[in-house]
N, C-alpha and C positions, 0 to 999 in steps of 0.2 A: 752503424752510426745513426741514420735513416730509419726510425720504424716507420712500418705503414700506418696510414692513416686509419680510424674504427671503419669508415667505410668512404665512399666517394658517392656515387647514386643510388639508394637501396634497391631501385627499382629494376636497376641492370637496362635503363632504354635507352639506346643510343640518343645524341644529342640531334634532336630535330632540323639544327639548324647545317649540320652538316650533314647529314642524310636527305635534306635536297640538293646538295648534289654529288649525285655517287661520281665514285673516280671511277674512268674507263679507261684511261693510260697509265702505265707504268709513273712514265719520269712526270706526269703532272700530281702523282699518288701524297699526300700526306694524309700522317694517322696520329690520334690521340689513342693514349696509354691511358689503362685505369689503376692502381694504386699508386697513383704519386704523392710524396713527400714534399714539405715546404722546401727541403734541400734538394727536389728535383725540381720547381719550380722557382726558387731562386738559381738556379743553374739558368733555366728558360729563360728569365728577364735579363741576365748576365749577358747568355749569345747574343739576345737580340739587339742589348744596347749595343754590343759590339759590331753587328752587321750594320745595325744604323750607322754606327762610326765612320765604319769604313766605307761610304758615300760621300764623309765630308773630301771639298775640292777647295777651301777657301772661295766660296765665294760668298756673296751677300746671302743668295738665297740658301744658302746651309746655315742662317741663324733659324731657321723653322724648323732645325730636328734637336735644338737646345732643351728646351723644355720637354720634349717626350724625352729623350737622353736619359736626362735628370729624373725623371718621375723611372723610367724603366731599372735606373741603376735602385735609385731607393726604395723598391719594389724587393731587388735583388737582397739588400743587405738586410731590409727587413725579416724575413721569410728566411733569409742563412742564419741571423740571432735568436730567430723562434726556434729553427731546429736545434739550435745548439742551446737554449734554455731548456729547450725536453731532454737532451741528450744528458747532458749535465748533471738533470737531477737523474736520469734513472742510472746513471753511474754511480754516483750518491750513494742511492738505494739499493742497488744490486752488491754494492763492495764497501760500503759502507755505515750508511745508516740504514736498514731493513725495519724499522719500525716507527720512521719519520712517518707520519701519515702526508704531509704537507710537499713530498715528492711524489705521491701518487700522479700518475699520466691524467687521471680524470680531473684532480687538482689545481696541478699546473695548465690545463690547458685553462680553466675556467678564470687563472689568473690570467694566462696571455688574453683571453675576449677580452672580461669584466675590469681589471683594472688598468693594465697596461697597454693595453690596444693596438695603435700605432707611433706609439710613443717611442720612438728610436734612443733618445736618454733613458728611460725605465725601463727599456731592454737590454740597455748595453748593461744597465747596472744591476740588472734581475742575472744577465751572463754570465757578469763580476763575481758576483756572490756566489754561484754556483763555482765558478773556476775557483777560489779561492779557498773554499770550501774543502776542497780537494790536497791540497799544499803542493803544490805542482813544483817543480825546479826551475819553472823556466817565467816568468812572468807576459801578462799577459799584452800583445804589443801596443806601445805607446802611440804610436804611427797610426794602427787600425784606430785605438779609441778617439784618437782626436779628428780625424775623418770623419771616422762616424756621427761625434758631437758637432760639425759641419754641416754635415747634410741635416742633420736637426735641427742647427739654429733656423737653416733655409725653407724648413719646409718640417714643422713641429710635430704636425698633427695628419700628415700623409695626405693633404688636400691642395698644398701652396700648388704642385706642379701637376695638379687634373685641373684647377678650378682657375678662371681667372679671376683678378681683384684681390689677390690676397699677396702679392708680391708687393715690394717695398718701391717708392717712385722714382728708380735709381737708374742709372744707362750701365747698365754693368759689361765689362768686357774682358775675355780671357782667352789664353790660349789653347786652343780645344784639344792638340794631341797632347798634351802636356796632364791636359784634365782627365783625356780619355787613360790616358796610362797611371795615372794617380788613384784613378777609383778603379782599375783594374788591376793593379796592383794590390791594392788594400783588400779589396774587394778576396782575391788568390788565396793571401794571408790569412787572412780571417777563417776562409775553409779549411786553408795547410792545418792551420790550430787544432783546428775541432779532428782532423786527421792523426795528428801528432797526438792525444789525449786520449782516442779509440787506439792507436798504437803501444802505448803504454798497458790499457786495461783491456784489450782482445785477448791474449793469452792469459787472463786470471780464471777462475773461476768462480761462477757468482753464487759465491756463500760467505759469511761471517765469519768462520771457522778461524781461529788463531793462526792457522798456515796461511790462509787467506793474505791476514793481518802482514805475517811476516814476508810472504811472498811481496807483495804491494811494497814494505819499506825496501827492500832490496831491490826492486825496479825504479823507485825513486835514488838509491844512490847511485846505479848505475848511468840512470838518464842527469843526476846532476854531474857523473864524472864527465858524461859526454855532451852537457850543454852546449860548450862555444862551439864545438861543430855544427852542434842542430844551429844552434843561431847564426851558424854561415849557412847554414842551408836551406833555412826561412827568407834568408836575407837576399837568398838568390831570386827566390819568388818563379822557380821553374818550376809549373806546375806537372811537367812528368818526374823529376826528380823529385818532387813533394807525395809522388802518388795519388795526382789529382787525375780526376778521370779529363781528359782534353776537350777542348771546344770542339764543334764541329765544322768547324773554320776549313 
């Protein structure tokens, strides 16, 4: 699902800033990994909103971990609809169109900088089109997009919740396990999707070839026979029954 990234530091030198200080203990040891993906770093922002979470105690001083929350979650879904805009097209590409140039990996990323950026609407809808694209049986969840066109209205341009002065003059107030389970939910979905879609096209084989073709419509009727199950089973949002790799909870 995940390709790796062209590269991460050409230079291969460890990060300066953690190499002042080396670990000498075991249980005090954390390690940074080199080829990670936007879907392993949207994983990362995901746990951490999540360990944030689980400090809130209702009191006053837990509205100080609202806004980090907030920017760490939209961090997360950001970085899971980039991966899933690269995935998407090289699905495209590899089983279906082979001589779109406009799904090339070099292309599309130059779209996710240059035009779409942080723009969580133009990537839900660069997604869209890709998913669509595809004629999939199952439609793609209504729940996720309107979430996600949420966190957009609040925070457009990926700066509302780093920057101050860009939020509206309002006393807003909500219930936070309610919030934290709502964008953790959505949040599950969104990757079940992109899992469910690699589950359909991991068994083809990426060539054009007419069997190809034929192969492909025959796992579309099979997977529309068995939709309303998948859609209890999306709806479950268990992310080991979904085949999601688990938190580190």
């Amino acid at each position: 699902m995940s390709t790796i990234p062209d590269g991460s530091r050409p230079s291969g030198k460890p990060l300066r800033l953690l190499k002042a200080v080396p670990n000498k203990v075991y249980n005090r040891l954390i390690v940074r990994y080199p080829y990670q993906t936007d879907r392993d770093y949207a994983l990362f922002y995901h746990e951490s909103a999540s360990r944030l979470a689980s400090t809130f105690e209702g009191r006053p001083m837990d509205d100080l971990i609202l806004i980090p929350f907030l920017m760490l979650y939209r961090q997360a879904f950001e970085l899971q609809l980039k991966n899933f805009v690269r995935y998407l097209a090289k699905v495209r590409q590899d089983y279906h169109e082979p001589q779109n140039l406009d799904l090339d990996r070099d292309v599309i990323d130059t779209r996710l900088a240059r035009e779409i950026g942080h723009n969580l609407a133009k990537l839900l809808n660069e997604v869209l089109t890709h998913y669509d694209a595809l004629d999939l049986s199952e439609r793609f969840p209504d729940s996720t997009n309107r979430l996600i066109l949420m966190i957009h209205d609040a925070d457009d341009r990926g700066t509302t919740f780093r920057y101050a002065g860009q939020m509206p003059a309002s006393h807003d107030r909500a219930d936070f396990p309610d919030l934290v389970s709502l964008l953790n939910e959505e949040y599950t979905l969104l990757v079940a999707v992109e899992d469910w879609v690699d589950g359909i096209y991991s068994a083809v084989p990426t060539n054009s070839s007419e069997g190809t073709t034929l192969f492909l419509n025959h796992l579309r009727r099979v997977h529309r026979a068995v939709c309303p199950a998948r859609r209890r089973l999306i709806s479950s949002r268990n992310p080991r029954e979904l085949g999601l790799r688990p938190t580190l909870s």
